[in-house]
Steps between C-alpha positions, in 0.01 A plus 500: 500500500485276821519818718235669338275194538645418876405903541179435338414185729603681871288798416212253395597339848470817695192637313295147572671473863363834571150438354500136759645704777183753451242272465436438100113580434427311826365717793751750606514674832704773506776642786357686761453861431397819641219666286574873465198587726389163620189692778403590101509157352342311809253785512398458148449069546285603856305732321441262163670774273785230396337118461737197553452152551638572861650712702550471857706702784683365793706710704812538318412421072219555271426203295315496131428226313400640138211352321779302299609360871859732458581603884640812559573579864586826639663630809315684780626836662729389808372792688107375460264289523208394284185385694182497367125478717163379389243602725218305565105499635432084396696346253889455514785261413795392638819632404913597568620579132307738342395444115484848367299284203321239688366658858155587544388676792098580569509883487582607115575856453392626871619799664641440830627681810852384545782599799798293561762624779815334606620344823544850666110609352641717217271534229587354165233552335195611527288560221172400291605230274280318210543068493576443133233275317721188638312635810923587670671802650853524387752632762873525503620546834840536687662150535623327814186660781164416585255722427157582658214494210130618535252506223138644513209448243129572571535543849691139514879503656729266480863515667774258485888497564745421155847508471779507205781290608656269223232227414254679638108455351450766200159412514273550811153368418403438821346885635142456511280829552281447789 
């Protein structure tokens, strides 16, 4: 009888150890994971198909805060980086972290002329592109280089110099179209 009660009481033990250990109902962020197509998931926040109470990027984890404040925070390729540009005519903010659920850029849902070539003037990419109706361009570019990037609206141009080295800005709001 006293080992099926002393049995009883350690599994009790482990069950409510395990239930501390992970938080209880309290808010719970989970281990960091990689999303089975994170460009996917961080598309679908930039684009406001998925809603969250925030998710932002830096250069190596996404990070999502659930309207019920759980955190969930998910690994970035190792082979890219995520940068994303707001271009601008008047009205900007100031910005190194970009919140895939709290940015907003000027030009919402704009087509734009975009290149971007490497060190050694490579193209990238160089393509029309629509801003999503946070008014950003999503990119996910080799890491570790600097990259040339020119964007052209209505005649305007703006060019500036990024790069993707670790803590590197993921978001550029600073190319105004002139």
């Amino acid at each position: 009888m006293r080992k099926k009660i002393f049995i009883a009481a350690a599994l009790i033990a482990v069950v409510l150890g395990a239930y501390i250990i992970a938080g209880g109902n309290k808010t719970k962020e989970t281990a960091k994971q990689t999303a089975p197509d994170i460009k996917q998931l961080v598309n679908n926040y930039s684009s406001g198909k998925l809603n969250a109470k925030s998710a932002s990027i830096t250069s190596h984890q996404l990070t999502v805060t659930a309207d019920n404040n759980d955190k969930s925070t998910y690994t970035l390729p190792q082979n890219e980086f995520f940068v994303s540009i707001a271009p601008y005519v008047n009205k900007t903010h100031p910005c190194a972290t970009h919140s895939l659920t709290g940015c907003q850029g000027e030009m919402t849902n704009e087509k734009f002329n975009v290149t971007i070539t490497d060190r050694d003037g490579k193209v990238v990419i160089k393509d029309v592109l629509q801003s999503f109706d946070n008014g950003f361009i999503d990119f996910w570019l080799p890491r570790d280089q600097t990259f040339h990037v020119k964007i052209e609206h209505g005649g305007k141009i703006s060019e500036s110099d990024i790069s993707t080295f670790e803590d590197d800005n993921t978001c550029i709001s600073t190319m105004q179209l002139t």
